[in-house]
N, C-alpha and C positions, 0 to 999 in steps of 0.2 A: 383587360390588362395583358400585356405584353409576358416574356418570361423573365423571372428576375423581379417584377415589379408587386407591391402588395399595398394594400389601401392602409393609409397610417391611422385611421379609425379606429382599427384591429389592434393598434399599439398604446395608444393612450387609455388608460384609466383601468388598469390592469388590475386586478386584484384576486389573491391567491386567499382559500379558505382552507389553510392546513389545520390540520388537529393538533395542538403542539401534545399533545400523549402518543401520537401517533410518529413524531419526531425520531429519528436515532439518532443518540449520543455517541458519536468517535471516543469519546476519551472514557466511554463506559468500563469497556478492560483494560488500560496502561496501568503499568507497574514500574514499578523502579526496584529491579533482580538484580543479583549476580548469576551468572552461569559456569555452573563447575565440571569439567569432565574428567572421570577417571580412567584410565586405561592403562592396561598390563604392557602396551609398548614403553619402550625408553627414549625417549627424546631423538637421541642418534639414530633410532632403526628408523624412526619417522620421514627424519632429513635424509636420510638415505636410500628411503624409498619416495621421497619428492624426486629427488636427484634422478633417482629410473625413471620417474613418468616422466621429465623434462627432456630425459634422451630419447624417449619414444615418439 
């Protein structure tokens, strides 16, 4: 066999022997949160310090 090329023998009759326990579930941790932040800044010192790092 040349490069690039592969016997399609190798391709037919495929078969995978998973353990479905052995499985991970994606949606095992999703939540449906709010997230809340507190902070001692006021809104305007915020914007006003956007406004610096955007002159920087």
């Amino acid at each position: 066999m040349g490069f690039g090329s592969y016997d399609e023998s190798e391709q037919q009759e495929q078969t995978t022997e998973a353990d479905e326990g052995e499985a991970v579930n994606v949606h095992e941790h999703d939540h449906d949160g709010d997230v809340n932040v507190e902070s001692d800044v006021d809104t305007d010192a915020l914007v006003d310090r956007l406004g610096e790092m955007r002159e920087e």
